[in-house]
C-alpha positions in Angstrom: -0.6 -117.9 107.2 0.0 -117.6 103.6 -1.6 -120.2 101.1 -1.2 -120.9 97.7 -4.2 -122.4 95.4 -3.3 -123.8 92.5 -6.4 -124.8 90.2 -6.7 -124.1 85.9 -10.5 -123.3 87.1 -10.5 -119.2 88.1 -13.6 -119.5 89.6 -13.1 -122.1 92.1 -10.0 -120.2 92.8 -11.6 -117.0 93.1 -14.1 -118.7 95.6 -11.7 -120.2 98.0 -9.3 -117.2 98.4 -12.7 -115.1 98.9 -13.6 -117.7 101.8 -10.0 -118.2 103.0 -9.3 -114.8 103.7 -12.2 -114.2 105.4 -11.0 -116.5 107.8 -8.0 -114.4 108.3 -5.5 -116.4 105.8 -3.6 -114.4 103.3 -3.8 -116.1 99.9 -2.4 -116.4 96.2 -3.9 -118.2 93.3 -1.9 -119.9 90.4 -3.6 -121.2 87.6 -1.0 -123.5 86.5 1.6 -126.2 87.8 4.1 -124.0 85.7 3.3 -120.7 86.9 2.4 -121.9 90.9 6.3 -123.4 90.6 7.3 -119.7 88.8 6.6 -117.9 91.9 7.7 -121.0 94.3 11.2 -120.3 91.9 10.4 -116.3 92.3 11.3 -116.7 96.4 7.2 -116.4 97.1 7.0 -118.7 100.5 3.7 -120.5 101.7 2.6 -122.1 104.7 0.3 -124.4 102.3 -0.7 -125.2 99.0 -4.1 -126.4 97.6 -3.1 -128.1 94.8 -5.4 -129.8 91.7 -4.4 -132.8 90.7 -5.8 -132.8 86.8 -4.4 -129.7 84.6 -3.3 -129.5 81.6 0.4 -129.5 80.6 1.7 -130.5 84.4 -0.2 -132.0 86.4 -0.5 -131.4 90.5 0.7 -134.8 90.9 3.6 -134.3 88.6 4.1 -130.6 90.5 4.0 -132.3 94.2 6.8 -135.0 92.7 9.1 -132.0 91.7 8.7 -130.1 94.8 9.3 -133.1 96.7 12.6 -134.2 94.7 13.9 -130.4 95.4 13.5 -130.8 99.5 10.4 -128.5 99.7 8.1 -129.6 102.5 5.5 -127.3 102.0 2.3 -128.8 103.0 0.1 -129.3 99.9 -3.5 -130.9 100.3 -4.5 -131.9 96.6 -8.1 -131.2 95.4 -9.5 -133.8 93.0 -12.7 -134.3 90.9 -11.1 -138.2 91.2 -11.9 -140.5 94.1 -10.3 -143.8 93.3 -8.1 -145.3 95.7 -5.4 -145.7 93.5 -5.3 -142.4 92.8 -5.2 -141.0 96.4 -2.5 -143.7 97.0 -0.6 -142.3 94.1 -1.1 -138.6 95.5 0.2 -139.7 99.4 3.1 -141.3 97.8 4.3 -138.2 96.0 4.1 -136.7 99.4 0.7 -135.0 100.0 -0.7 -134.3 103.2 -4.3 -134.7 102.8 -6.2 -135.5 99.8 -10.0 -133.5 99.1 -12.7 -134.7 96.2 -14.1 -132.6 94.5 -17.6 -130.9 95.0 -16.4 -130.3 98.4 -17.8 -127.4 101.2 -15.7 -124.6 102.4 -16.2 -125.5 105.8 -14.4 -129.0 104.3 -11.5 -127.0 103.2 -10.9 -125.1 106.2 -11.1 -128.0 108.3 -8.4 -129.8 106.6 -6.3 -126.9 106.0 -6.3 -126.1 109.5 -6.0 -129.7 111.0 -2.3 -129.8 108.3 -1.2 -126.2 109.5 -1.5 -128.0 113.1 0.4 -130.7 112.2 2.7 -128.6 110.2 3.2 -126.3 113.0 4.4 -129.0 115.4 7.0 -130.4 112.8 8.5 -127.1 112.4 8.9 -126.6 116.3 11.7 -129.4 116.0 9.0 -131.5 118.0 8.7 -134.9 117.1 6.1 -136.4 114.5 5.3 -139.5 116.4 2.5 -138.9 119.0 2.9 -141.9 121.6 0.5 -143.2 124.4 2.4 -146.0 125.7 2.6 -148.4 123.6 0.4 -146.9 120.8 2.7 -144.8 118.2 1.1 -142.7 115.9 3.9 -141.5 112.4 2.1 -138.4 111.0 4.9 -138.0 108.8 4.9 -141.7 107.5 1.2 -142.4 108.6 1.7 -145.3 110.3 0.3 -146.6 113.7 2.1 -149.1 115.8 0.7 -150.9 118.8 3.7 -152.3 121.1 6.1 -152.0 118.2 3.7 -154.5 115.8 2.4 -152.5 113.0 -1.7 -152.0 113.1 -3.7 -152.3 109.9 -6.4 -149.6 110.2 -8.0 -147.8 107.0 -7.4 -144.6 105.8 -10.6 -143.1 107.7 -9.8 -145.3 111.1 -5.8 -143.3 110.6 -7.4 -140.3 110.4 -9.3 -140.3 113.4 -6.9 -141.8 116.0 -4.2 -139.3 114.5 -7.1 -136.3 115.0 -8.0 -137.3 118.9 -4.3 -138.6 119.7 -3.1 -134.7 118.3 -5.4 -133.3 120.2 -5.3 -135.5 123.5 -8.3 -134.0 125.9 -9.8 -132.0 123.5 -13.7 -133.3 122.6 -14.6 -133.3 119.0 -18.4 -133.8 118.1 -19.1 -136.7 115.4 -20.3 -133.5 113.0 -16.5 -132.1 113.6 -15.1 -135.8 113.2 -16.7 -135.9 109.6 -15.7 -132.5 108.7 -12.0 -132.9 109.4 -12.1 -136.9 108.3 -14.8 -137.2 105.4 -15.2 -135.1 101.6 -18.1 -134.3 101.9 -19.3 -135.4 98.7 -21.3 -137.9 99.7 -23.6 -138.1 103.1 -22.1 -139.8 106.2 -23.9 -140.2 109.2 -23.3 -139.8 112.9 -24.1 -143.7 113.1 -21.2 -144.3 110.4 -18.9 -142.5 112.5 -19.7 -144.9 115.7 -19.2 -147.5 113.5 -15.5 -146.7 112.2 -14.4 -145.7 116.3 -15.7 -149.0 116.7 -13.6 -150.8 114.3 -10.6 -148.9 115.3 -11.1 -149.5 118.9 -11.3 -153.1 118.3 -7.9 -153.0 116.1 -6.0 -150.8 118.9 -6.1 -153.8 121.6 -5.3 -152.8 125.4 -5.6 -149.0 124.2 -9.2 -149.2 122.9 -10.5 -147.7 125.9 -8.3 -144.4 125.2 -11.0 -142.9 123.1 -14.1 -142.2 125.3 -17.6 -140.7 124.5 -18.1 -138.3 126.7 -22.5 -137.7 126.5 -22.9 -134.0 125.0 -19.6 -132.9 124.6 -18.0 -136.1 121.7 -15.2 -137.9 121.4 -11.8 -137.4 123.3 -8.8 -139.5 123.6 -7.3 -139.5 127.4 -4.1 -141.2 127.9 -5.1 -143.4 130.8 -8.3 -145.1 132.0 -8.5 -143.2 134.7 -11.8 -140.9 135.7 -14.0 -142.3 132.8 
């Protein structure tokens, strides 16, 4: 897997290919929009980009727009001292695939960049993006959730986790693993805070609420039926 990081701070750069490669990724870093699209131009593939959103001359968001008006799909995850909504709205409309704020933990970054390789991954395979239980259709490419064909209205954070357990349907992820793929962690969340946004989402997805079960000691899973719990 070969990533691109994009950032005019060398440092932070530095730092992330240092941490990504010890994970086994082979990396690049850019310093620019201009010269990250110069190697893009040069034939240089990647299997994702990091991408800053606030650089001089070009700017990611600018960047992402271009790539995306050319047909290139390459994931991009956009790294941000910025947390407004408006601004992460902005970013997933341009086509970003996850959005980081910045001071953020390697263990952060992996996460994410793993969880969009996944998704990634299954794209590629020809498979579809829609991850169904029933009634209860979850778009990864459009990030949208549908229950029975009526749209739901869940938050950004209540997305996120139904599209993490529904991805990985069976698999248990502890509420520390939730906020490391879900949260920045730029601020502190708490197990309790987790419990409270499954609750929420369980009460918005209706007859499928009971899909995602606490199983004591191992975390969350989703199951597709009722059955055994």
């Amino acid at each position: 897997m070969r990533l691109l990081i994009v950032d005019d701070e060398p440092d932070l750069c530095e730092i992330l290919s240092f941490n990504l490669e010890s994970e086994g990724f082979s990396s690049k870093c850019a310093y620019s929009a201009e010269d990250a699209l110069g190697l893009i131009d040069g034939g240089e593939q990647f299997e994702l980009i990091l991408l800053d959103v606030m650089m001089e001359r070009m700017s990611g968001i600018e960047m992402a727009r271009l790539m995306r008006s050319r047909g290139d799909n390459t994931p991009i995850i956009f790294l941000t001292a910025r947390n407004a909504e408006e601004d992460m709205l902005k970013g997933f409309s341009v086509g970003a695939d996850d959005y980081i704020t910045k001071p953020f933990s390697f263990p952060t970054v992996l996460a994410r960049v793993k969880a969009v390789l996944k998704r990634s991954s299954v794209n590629k395979t020809g498979q579809q993006a829609t991850y169904n239980c029933g009634g209860l259709a979850v778009d990864t490419q459009h990030k949208t959730v549908t229950i029975d064909g009526i749209p739901a209205q869940l938050t950004k954070k209540e997305y996120d986790i139904l599209a993490l357990l529904l991805q990985n349907t069976g698999n248990h992820f502890t509420r520390q693993e939730v906020i490391n793929a879900v949260w920045d962690d730029n601020i502190y969340i708490s197990d309790r805070s987790v419990d409270v946004h499954i609750a929420r989402l369980r009460k918005k997805l209706g007859p499928y609420a009971d899909n995602i079960v606490n199983h004591s000691g191992f975390g969350y899973t989703f199951v597709p039926s009722t059955e055994n719990k």
